[in-house]
FITORFI-141001 format. One line per field, with one value per residue (C-alpha): y, x, z. Coordinates in steps of 0.2 Angstrom, whole numbers, plus 5000, padded with zeros to 4 digits. Last residue first. Layout:
<sites>
c2: Y,... $
c1: X,... $
c3: Z,... $
</sites>
This chain:
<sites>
c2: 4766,4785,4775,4767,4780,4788,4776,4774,4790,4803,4792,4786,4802,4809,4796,4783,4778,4794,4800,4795,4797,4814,4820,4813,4822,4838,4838,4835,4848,4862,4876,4867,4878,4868,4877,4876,4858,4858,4866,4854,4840,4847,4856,4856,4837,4840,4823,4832,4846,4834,4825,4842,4844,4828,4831,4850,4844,4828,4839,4854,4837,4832,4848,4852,4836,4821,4817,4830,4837,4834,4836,4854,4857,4854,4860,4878,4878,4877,4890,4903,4903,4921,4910,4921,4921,4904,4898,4911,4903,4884,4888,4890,4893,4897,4886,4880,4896,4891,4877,4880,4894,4884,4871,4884,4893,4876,4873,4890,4889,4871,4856,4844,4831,4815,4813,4799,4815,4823,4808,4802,4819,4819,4804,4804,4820,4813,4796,4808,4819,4803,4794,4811,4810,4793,4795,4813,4803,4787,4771,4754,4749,4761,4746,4733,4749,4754,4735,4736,4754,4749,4765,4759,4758,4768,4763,4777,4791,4798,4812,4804,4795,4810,4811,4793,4795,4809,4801,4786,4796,4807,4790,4782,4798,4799,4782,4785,4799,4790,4776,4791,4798,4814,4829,4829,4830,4847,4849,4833,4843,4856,4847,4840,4860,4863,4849,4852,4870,4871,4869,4853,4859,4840,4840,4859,4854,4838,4848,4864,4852,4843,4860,4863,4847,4851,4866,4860,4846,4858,4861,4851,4865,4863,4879,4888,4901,4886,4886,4904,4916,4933,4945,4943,4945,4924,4916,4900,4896,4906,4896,4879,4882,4886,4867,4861,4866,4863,4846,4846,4851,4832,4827,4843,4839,4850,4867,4873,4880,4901,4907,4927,4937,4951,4966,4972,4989,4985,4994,4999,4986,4971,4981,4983,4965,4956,4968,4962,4944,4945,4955,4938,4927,4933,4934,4916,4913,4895,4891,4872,4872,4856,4863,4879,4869,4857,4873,4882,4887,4896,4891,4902,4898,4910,4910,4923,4911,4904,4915,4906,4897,4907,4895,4904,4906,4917,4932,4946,4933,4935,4953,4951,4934,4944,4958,4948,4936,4950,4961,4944,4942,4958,4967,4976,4990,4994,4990,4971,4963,4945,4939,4925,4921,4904,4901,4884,4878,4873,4857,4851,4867,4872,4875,4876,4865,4852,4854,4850,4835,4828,4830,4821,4807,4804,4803,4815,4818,4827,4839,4855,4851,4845,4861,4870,4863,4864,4882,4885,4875,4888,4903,4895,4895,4913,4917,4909,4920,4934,4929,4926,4945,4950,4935,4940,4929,4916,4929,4934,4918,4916,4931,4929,4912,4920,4933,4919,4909,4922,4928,4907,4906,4921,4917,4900,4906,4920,4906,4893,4876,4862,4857,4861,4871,4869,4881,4885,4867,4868,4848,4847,4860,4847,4833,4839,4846,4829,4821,4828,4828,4841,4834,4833,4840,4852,4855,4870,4867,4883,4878,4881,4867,4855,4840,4829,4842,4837,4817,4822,4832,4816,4807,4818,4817,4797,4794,4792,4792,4812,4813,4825,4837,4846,4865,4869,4886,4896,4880,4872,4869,4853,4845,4852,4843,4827,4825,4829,4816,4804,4806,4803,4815,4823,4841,4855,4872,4890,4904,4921,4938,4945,4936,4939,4940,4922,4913,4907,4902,4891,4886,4880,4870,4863,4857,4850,4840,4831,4820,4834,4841,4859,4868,4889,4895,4915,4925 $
c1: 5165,5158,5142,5146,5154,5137,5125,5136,5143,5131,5115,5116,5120,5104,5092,5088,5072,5074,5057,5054,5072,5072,5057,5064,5079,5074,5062,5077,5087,5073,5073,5067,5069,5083,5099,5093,5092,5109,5119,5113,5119,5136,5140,5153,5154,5145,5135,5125,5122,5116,5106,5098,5094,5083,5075,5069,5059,5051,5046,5040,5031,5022,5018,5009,4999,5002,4994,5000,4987,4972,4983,4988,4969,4963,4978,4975,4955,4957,4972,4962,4973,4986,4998,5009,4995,4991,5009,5011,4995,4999,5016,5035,5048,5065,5074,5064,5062,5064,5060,5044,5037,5043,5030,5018,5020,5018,5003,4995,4998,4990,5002,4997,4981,4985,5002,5004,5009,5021,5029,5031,5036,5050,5057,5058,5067,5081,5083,5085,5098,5107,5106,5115,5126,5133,5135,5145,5156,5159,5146,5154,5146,5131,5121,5125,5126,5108,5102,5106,5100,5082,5073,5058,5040,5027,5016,5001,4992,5011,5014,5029,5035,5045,5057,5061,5064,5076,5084,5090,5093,5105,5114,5115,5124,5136,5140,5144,5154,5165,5168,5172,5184,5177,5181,5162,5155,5149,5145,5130,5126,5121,5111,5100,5098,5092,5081,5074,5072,5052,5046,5037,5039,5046,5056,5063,5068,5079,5087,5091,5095,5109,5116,5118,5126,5137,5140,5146,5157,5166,5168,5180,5186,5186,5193,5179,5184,5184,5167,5164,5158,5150,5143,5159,5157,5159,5152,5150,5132,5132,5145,5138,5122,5132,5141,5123,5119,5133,5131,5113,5121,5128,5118,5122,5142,5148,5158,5156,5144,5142,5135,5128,5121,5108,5101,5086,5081,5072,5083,5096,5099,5096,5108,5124,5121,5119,5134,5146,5141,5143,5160,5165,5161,5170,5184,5183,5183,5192,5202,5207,5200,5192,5174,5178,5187,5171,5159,5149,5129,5124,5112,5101,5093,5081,5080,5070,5055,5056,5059,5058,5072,5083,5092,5107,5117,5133,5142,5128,5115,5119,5111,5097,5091,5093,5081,5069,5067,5069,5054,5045,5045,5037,5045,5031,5037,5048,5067,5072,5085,5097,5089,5098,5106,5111,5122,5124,5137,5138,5142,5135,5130,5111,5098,5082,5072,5087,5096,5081,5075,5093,5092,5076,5087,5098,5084,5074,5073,5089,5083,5091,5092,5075,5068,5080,5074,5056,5059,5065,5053,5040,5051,5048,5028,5031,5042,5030,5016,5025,5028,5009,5006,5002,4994,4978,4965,4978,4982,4971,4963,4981,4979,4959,4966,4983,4974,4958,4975,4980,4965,4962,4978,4978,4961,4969,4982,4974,4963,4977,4973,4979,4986,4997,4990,4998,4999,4992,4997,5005,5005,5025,5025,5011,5025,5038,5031,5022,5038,5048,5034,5026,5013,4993,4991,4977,4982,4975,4972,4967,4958,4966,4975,4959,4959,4973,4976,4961,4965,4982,4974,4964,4977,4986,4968,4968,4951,4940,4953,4956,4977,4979,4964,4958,4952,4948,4948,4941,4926,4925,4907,4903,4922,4927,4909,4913,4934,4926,4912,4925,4937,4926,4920,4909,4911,4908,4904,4909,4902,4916,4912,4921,4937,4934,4916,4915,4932,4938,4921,4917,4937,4934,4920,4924,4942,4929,4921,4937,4931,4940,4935,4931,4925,4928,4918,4922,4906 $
c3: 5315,5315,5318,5333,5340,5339,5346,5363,5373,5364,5360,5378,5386,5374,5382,5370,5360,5348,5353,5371,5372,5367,5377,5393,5392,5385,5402,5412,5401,5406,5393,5377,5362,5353,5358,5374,5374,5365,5377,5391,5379,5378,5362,5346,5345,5327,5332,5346,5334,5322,5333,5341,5325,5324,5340,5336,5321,5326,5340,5330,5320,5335,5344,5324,5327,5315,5300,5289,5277,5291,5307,5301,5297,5315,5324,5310,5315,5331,5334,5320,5303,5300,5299,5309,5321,5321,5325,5339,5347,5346,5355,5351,5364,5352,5343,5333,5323,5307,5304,5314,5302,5287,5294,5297,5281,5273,5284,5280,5261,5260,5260,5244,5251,5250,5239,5226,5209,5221,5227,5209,5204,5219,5215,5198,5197,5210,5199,5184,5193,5199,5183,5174,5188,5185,5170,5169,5180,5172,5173,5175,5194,5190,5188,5201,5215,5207,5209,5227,5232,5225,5231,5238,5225,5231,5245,5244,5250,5250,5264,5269,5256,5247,5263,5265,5246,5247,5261,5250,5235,5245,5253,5236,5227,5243,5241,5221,5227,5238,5225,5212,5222,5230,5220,5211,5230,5230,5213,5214,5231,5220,5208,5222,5227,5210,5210,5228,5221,5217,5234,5240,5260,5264,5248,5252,5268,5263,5249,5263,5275,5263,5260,5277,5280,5265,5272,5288,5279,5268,5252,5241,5228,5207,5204,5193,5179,5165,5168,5161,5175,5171,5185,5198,5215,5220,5203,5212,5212,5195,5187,5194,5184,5167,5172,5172,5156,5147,5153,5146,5128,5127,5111,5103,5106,5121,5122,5141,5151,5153,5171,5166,5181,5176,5182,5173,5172,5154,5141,5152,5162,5150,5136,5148,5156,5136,5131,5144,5139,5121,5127,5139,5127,5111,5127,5131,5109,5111,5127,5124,5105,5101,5101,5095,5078,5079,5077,5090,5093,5106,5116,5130,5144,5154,5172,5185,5185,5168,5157,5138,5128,5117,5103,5094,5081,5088,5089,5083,5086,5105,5103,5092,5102,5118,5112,5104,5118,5130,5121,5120,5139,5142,5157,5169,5183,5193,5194,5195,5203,5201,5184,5180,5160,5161,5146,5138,5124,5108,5095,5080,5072,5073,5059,5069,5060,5055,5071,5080,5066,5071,5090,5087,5079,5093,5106,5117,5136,5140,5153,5149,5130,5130,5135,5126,5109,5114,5116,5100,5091,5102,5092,5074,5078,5083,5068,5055,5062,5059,5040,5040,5044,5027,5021,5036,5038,5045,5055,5062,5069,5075,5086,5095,5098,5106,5115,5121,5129,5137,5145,5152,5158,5168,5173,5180,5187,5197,5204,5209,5205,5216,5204,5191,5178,5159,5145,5127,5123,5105,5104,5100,5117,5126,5124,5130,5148,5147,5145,5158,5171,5180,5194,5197,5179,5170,5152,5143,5128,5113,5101,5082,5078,5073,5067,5072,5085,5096,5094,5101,5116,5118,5120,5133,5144,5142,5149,5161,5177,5174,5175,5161,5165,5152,5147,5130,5124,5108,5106,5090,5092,5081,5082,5100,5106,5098,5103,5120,5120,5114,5124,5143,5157,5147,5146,5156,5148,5153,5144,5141,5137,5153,5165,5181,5185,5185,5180,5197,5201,5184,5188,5206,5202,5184,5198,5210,5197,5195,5179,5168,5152,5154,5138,5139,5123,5119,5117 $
</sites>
């Protein structure tokens, strides 16, 4: 009988899990903890439970403490870390801990038994093991391979100093310079890929040209590096087609031995402590790959784009703040690409404006009054920084934003109200009432206005009207359509109703807002 402890002071959290759990996952007992350290570090000391779950944000105690009290003593238990919001550190942190994984609420059943079953594997494994001197050489390669992932999880996100750079390079036996490549799954065939068959695969492949660091699959992402010396490093084109046939055998071999087809964005040579900017240039590879499958950095003409897709663009991060999906910091990063032509005055406007409306966003659903964005005191203080500064602060500024909105907000968007929302954004334009809504949703008509209301604090009518009133701005600003045009191209099919509507919301009429507000913002 596996022990499953839960030491969170959310009692609806032990609720959730005990129901999750029952019936689920077999030859398991559930325990609830004391809400406090010292009653968890007690009970994991006598019973030595398989699996302890805690939550990082309980208001008792100091859940990430605990977990290093935990390890002081014991390395075996598995932790499973229950968080209100991702964070850099925590992320960081919990891999040096050997967390068996992290839950972000609000919980998600499968998750959680997933969690739960794999943790009692890796447990049931290690136990093994050390029983075992036969397999403790595998064992060394696993613990090695979360070193690894460590490694790129710092990399990408540059959290860590100088001398941790060192200890990396020490462990894992790394030149001083490298470069990034974003291997992205673009399709599948049928049926279940291990990720340690890619791990090992791709670290045999690439290990052919290069030492390298693989980093897990994340979503349909996984990060590679690949070490480089200093004559690499200084050279202008150095190795391209070394890259271009470790590439072409990486796409060959994901296909045929999984089924897996692969695009491959490739960063440029960097110093160990600049490997982020590698990262983000393999990014911008994919986005601007055009048809090919293996882009190097060097391969992408550095292009103003437009200002309809940048608008676009800038919709697309807007709406992914206000749905809390996961690609508002892809997105951000982006836009960062999008403006890197501009002069660098232009740009640090642009980088302002972004942050500004990312906050506004953010706020919305906060339960309470964070802090502004302090556009002053960030003019004052990227006054001397250079490019790869200045975005570097953006990107950090962005992440903050959205895990401090995350972390304050009331009640996170249940499924049915995001699909709603995303529902209404994309079909605005069209007659939309309470009915179509529910049924898409799949939510009765009472009890979806009830609940909508509940998590967004307005009615649905309200925020469809928000919604249709701020494109009709933009299309009214685009000089592209008359006013009459744009009430119909908003879902409205009376102009004097549009009228009224719009100036009850935006506090002019849309002549007004045409002939007087606009010029007087283009000035």
């Amino acid at each position: 009988m596996y022990q499953i402890a839960i030491g969170d002071d959310r009692v609806s959290n032990a609720i959730q899990i005990k129901k999750a759990l029952q019936g689920q996952v077999k030859g398991i007992k559930v325990v609830e903890l004391p809400p406090y350290e010292q009653g968890i570090l007690d009970f994991v000391k006598k019973s030595e439970p398989e699996v302890v779950m805690i939550g990082v944000n309980a208001a008792g105690f100091n859940g990430m403490e605990t977990v290093r009290e935990i390890r002081k003593f014991n390395t075996r238990t598995q932790i499973i870390l229950i968080s209100e919001a991702e964070h850099t550190s925590l992320l960081k942190e919990g891999i040096a801990l050997k967390i068996s994984s992290c839950l972000l609420e609000p919980l998600q059943d499968k998750e959680v038994c997933e969690a739960v079953e794999n943790a009692i594997l890796y447990f049931g494994k290690i136990s093994r093991e050390k029983e075992n001197p036969v397999q403790q050489e595998e064992f060394l390669k696993e613990t090695l391979k979360y070193v690894e992932y460590s490694f790129i999880y710092t990399a990408l996100l540059s959290a860590c100093s100088e001398a941790e750079y060192k200890s990396y390079k020490k462990l894992l036996k790394l030149e001083d310079y490298g470069y990034i490549l974003n291997i992205e799954i673009a399709g599948a065939k049928k049926g279940k890929v291990k990720d340690e068959d890619v791990y090992d695969f791709l670290k045999s492949i690439i290990s052919e040209h290069k030492r390298c660091v693989v980093g897990p699959r994340v979503g349909d992402r996984i990060i590679v590096f690949a070490g480089a010396g200093e004559r690499e490093a200084r050279a202008e084109k150095a190795n391209t087609m070394d890259n271009v046939r470790m590439a072409a055998h990486i796409i060959v071999g994901m296909e045929e031995r999984f089924g897996l087809q692969v695009l491959i964005g490739i960063g440029g040579v960097k110093p160990l402590v600049g490997i982020h900017l590698s990262y983000e240039e393999a990014l911008r590879c994919i986005r601007y790959r055009g048809k090919r499958n293996v882009v190097e950095i060097r391969d992408i003409e550095e292009e103003e784009i437009s200002r309809e897709e940048y608008m676009t663009l800038e919709d697309q991060f807007l709406k992914s703040i206000r749905l809390g999906t996961a690609e508002a910091l892809d997105l951000f990063t982006a836009l960062l690409d999008s403006i890197r032509p501009l002069r660098m005055e232009i740009r640090r406007n642009k980088v302002f404006s972004l942050l500004v409306l990312a906050d506004y966003e953010a706020r919305i659903d906060s339960q309470s009054d964070l802090e502004y964005f302090p556009v002053e005191r960030a003019i004052r203080g990227t006054e001397e920084m250079n490019s790869d500064e200045l975005e570097r602060w953006a990107y950090n500024k962005a992440e903050h934003i959205l895990n401090a909105a995350r972390s304050n907000r009331v009640i996170r968007k249940s499924e049915g109200v995001k699909n709603a929302i995303r529902y209404m954004e994309e079909n605005y334009m069209e007659p939309i009432c309470l009915r179509d809504i529910s049924e898409y949703t799949g939510i009765s008509p009472q009890h979806f206005s009830r609940t909508f209301k509940e998590e967004t604090g307005v009615n649905y009518i309200d925020w469809l009207t928000r919604l249709r009133m701020e494109n009709a701005k933009k299309m009214m600003a685009a000089e592209k359509s008359t006013v009459k045009e744009v009430c119909y191209m908003v879902g409205y099919n009376d102009p004097s109703y549009f009228s009224r509507i719009f100036k009850k919301t935006v506090g002019v009429s849309p002549t007004e807002y045409v002939n007087e507000i606009l010029p007087n913002n283009n000035n």
